[in-house]
C-alpha positions as CSV (number, residue, x, y, z in Angstrom):
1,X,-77.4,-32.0,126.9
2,X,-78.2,-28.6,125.0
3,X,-76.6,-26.4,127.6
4,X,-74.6,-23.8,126.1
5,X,-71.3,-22.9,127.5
6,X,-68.8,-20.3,126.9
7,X,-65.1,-21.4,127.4
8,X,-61.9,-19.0,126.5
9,X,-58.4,-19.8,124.8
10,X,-56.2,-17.2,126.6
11,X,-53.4,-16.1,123.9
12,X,-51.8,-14.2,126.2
13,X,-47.7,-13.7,126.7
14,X,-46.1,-14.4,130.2
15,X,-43.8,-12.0,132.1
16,X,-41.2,-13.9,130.8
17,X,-39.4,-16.2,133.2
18,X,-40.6,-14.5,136.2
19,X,-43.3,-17.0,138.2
20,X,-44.8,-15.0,140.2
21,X,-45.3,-11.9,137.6
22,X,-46.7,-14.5,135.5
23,X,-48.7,-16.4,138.5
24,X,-50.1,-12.9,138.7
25,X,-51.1,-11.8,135.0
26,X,-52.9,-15.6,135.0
27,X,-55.2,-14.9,137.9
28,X,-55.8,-11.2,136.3
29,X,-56.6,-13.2,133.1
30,X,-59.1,-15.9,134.8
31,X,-60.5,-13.0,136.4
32,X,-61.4,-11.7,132.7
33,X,-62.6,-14.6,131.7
34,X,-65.0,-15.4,134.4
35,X,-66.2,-11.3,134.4
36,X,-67.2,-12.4,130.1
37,X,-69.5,-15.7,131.5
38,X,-66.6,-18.2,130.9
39,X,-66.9,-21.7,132.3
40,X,-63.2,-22.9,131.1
41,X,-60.1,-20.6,130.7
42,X,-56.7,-22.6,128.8
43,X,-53.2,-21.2,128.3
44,X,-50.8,-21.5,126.3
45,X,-48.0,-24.5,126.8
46,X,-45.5,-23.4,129.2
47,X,-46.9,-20.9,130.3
48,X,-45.5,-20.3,133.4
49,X,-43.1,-19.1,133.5
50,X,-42.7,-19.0,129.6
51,X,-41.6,-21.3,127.3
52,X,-37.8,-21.8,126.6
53,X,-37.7,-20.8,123.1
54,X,-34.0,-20.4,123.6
55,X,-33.5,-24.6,122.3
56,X,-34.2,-23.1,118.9
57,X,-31.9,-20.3,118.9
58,X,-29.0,-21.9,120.7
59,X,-26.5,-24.9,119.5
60,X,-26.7,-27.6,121.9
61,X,-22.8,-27.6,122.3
62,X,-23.1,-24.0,123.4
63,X,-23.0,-25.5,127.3
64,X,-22.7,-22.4,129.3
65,X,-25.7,-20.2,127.9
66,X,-27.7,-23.1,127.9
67,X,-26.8,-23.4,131.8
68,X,-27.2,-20.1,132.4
69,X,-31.5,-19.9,131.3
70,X,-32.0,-23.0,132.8
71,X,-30.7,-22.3,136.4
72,X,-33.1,-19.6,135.4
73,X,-35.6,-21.7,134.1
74,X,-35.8,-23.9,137.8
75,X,-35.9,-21.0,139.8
76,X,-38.9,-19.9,138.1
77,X,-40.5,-23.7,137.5
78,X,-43.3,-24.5,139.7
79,X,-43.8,-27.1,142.1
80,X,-47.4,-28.7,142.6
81,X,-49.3,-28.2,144.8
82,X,-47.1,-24.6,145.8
83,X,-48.0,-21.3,147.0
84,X,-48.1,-20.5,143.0
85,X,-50.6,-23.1,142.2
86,X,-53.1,-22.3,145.8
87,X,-52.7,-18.6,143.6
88,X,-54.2,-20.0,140.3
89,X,-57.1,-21.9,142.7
90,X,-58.1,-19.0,144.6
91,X,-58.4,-17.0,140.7
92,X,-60.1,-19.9,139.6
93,X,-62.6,-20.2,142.6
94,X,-63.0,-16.7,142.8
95,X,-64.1,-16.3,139.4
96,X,-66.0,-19.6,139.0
97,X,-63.5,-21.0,136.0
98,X,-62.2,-24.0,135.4
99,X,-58.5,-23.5,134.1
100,X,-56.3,-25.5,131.7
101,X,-53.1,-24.0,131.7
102,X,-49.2,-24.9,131.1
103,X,-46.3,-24.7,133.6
104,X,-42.6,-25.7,133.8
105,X,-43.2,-27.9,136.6
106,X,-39.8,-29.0,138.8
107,X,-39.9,-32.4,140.0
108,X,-40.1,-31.8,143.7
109,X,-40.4,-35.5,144.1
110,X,-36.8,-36.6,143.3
111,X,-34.0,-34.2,142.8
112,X,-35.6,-30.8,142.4
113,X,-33.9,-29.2,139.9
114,X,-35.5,-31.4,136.3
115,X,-38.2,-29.5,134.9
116,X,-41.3,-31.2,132.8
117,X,-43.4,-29.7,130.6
118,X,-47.2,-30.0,132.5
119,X,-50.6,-29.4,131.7
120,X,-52.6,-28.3,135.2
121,X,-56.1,-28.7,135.9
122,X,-57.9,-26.6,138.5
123,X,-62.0,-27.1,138.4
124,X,-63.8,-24.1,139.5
125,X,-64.0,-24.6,142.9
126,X,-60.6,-24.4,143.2
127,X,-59.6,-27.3,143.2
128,X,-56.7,-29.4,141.2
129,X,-57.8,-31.7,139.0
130,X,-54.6,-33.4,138.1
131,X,-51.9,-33.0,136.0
132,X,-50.2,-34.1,132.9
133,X,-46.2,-34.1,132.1
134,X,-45.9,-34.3,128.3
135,X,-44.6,-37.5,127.4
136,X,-42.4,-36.6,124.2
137,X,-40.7,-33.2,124.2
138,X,-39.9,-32.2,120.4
139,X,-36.7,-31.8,119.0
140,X,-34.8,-28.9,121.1
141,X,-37.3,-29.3,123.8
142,X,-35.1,-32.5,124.5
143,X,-32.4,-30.3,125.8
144,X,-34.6,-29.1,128.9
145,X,-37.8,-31.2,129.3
146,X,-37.9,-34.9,130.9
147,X,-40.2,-37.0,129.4
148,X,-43.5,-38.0,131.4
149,X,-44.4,-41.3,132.3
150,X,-48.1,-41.4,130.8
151,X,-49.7,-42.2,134.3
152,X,-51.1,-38.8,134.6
153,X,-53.3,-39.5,131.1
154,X,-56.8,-38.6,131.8
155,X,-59.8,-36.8,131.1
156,X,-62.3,-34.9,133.8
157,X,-65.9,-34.9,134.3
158,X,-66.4,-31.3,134.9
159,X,-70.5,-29.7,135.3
160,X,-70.3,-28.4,131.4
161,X,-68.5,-31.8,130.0
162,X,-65.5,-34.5,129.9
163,X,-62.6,-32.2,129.2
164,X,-58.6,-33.5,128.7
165,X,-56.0,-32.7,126.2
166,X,-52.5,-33.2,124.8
167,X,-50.0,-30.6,124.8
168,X,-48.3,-29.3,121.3
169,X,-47.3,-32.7,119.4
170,X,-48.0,-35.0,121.4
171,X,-51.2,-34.1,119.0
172,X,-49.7,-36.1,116.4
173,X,-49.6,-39.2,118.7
174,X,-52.1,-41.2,117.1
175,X,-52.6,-43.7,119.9
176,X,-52.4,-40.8,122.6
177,X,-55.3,-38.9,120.3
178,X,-57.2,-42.0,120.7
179,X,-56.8,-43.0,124.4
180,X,-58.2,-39.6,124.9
181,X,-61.5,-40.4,122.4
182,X,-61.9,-43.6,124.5
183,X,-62.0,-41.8,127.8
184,X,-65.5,-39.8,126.4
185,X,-63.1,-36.4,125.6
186,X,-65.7,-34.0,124.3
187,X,-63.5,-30.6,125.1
188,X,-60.2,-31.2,123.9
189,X,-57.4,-29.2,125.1
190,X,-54.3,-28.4,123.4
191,X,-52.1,-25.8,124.8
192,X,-48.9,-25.3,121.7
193,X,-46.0,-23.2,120.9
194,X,-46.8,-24.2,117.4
195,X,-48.9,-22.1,114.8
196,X,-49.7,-21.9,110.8
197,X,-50.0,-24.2,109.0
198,X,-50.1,-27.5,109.5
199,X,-50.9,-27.0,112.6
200,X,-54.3,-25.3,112.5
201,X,-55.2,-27.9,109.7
202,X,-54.0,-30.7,112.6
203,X,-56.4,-29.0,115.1
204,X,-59.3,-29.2,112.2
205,X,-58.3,-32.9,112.2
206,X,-58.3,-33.4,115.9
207,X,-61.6,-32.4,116.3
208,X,-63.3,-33.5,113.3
209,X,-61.9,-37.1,114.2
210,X,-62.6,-36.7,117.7
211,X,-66.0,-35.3,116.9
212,X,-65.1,-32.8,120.2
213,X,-64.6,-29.2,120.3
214,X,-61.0,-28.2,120.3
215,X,-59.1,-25.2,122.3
216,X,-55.3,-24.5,120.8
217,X,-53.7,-21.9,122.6
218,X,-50.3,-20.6,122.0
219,X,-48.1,-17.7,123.6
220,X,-47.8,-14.6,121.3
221,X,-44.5,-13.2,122.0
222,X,-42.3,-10.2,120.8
223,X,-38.5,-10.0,121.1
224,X,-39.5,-7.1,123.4
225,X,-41.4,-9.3,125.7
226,X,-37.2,-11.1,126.1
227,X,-35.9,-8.9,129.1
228,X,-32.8,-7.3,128.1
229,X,-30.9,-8.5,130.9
230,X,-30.7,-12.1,129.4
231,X,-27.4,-12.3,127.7
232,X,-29.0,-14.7,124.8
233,X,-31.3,-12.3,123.7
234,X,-28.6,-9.9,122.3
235,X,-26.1,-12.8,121.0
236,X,-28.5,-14.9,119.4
237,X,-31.8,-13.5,118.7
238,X,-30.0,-10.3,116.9
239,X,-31.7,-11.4,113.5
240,X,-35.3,-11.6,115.3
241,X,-37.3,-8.6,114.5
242,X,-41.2,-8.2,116.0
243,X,-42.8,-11.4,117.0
244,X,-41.0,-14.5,117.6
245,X,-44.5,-16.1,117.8
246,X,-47.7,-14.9,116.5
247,X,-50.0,-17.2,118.5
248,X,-52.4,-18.3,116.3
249,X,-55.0,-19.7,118.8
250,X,-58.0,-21.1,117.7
251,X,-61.1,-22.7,119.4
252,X,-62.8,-25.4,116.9
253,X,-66.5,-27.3,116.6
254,X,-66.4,-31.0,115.9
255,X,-67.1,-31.1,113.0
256,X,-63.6,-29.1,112.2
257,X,-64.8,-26.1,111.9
258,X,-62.8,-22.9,113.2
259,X,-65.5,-21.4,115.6
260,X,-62.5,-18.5,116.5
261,X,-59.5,-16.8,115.2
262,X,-57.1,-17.8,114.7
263,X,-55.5,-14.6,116.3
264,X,-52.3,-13.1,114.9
265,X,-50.1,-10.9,116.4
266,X,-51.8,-9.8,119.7
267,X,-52.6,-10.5,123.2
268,X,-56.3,-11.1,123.5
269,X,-58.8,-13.9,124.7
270,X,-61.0,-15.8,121.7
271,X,-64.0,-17.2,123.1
272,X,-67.0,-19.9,122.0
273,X,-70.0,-20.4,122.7
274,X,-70.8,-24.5,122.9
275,X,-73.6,-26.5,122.9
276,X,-72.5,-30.2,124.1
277,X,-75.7,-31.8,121.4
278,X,-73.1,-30.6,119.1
279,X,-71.0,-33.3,119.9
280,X,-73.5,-36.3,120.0
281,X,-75.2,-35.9,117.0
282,X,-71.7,-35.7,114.7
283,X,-70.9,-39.4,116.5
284,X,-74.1,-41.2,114.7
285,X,-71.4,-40.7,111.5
286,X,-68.2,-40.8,113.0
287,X,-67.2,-42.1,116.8
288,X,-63.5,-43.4,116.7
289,X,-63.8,-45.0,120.0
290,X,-67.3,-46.6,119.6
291,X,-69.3,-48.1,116.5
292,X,-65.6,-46.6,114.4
293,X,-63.4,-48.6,116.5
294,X,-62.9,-52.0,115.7
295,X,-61.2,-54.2,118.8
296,X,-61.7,-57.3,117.2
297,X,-59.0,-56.4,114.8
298,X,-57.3,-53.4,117.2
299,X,-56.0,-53.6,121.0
300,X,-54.3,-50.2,122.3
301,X,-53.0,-50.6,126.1
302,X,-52.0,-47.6,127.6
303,X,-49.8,-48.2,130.4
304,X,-51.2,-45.9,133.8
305,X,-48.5,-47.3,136.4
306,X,-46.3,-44.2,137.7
307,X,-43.0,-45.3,137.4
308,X,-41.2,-43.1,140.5
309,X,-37.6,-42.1,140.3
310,X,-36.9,-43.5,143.5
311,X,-38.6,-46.1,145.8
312,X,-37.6,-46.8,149.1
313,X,-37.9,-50.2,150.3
314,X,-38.3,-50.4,154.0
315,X,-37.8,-53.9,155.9
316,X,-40.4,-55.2,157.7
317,X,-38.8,-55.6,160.7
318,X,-37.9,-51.9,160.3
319,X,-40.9,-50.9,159.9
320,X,-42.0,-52.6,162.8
């Protein structure tokens, strides 16, 4: 129970919408990680290939630009399992790392061409874990993420400890925050585009209530890191100078206190060292889905059933 463990939060910027660049700087990255003595590597939301910051800049009755980056947008999503993903496992198995990291992920199971905002797990052996398609994208995000179904909620029991996570603000779910607490979450991930305040203060809560050690990890990005060739970049991000996002990732003891950065305005990798008896003792005082909880008086369901696009229903006599 006193094993210390170093994990990372990767603040690093993708080659932006271009997969396999990106697929590449990732594996370069988990290399790094695993070179330091890390045990668990997480990226920032969206990640691959980068998220589309566009919905912010761009009036949702402005069709045609908004078509334009996200034909883009799907011919850079991946599809799991993919050749892109079996590149992330053989990083993470190579370097011995488990990896949290964020992808537009295209949903090969139905049409091909709606993209949802997923967390992927690889453990490290290579292997994936699972995945998780956020289940409320925010404001613009609406415009280009579907929503998830919530089937794909889960935590994993990984050699160093019981890791899972919610991506950006699905953080301020307070029922999602506590399914995760009643599944024994004791590194809790949280790959954002958010940063500042009070968002830092938010991870501070998450893991002080939690009583878990928190990784937020979020993309630093320059309008230099747009490639000129995108037509939106010069008709609506003229007023943008520098960084478009700071990043601002921080890694966070249970007991809410920032362990490290947050880091501003640069591409690096923060890293913790973690001692799991850190998380037990805190509980005695405060454990939200134990001695805390009361279901006598509360009942949360959470609702695990994937509900499929499409079923096909096959005869018996058919099938036959």
């Amino acid at each position: 129970m006193s094993r210390t463990i170093k994990i990372a939060a990767v603040q690093a910027c993708p080659v932006y919408l271009d997969r396999d660049a990106t697929i590449a700087k990732a594996c370069r990255l988990i290399a790094e990680v695993g070179a330091a003595g890390g045990e668990l590597a997480v990226f920032p939301e969206a990640f691959v290939p980068g998220y589309p910051l566009w919905v912010w800049f761009i009036a949702a009755g402005h069709t045609h630009p908004v078509r334009e980056l996200y034909a883009e947008l799907v011919a850079n999503a991946v599809t799991v399992p993919s050749d892109s993903t079996a590149q992330l496992c053989a990083a993470a198995r190579k370097a011995g790392v488990a990896v949290a990291i964020g992808i537009n992920e295209v949903n090969a199971e139905a049409s091909g061409t709606t993209i949802y905002n997923t967390l992927l797990y690889i453990d490290a052996h290579g292997e994936i874990l699972g995945k998780h398609r956020k289940v409320i994208p925010t404001g613009g995000e609406r415009l280009v993420w579907a929503q998830g179904d919530g089937s794909d909620l889960e935590v994993y029991d990984l050699p160093f400890g019981r890791v899972g996570g919610l991506l950006c603000w699905e953080n301020y779910m307070p029922l999602a925050r506590y399914a995760m607490s009643a599944w024994g979450t004791e590194i809790f991930v949280a790959p954002t585009w958010d940063r500042g305040e009070p968002w830092l203060s938010t991870m501070r809560h998450v893991a002080k209530e939690g009583r878990c050690y928190v990784v937020s990890c979020c993309t630093p990005m320059r309008k230099d890191d747009i490639p000129d060739r995108l037509a939106f970049k010069a008709k609506y991000l003229g007023a943008v100078d520098g960084w478009i996002n700071p990043g601002e990732s921080v890694i966070v003891d249970p007991d809410g206190k920032i362990l490290a950065g947050p880091a501003r305005e640069e591409e690096t990798i923060l890293y913790a060292e973690l001692d799991r008896a850190k998380i037990t003792g805190p509980r005695w005082q405060l454990d939200v889905a134990g001695h805390y909880a009361r279901p006598d008086i509360f009942e949360l369901i959470v609702h695990r059933r994937p509900k499929p696009l499409l079923t096909i229903a096959v005869d018996e006599d058919e099938g036959a």
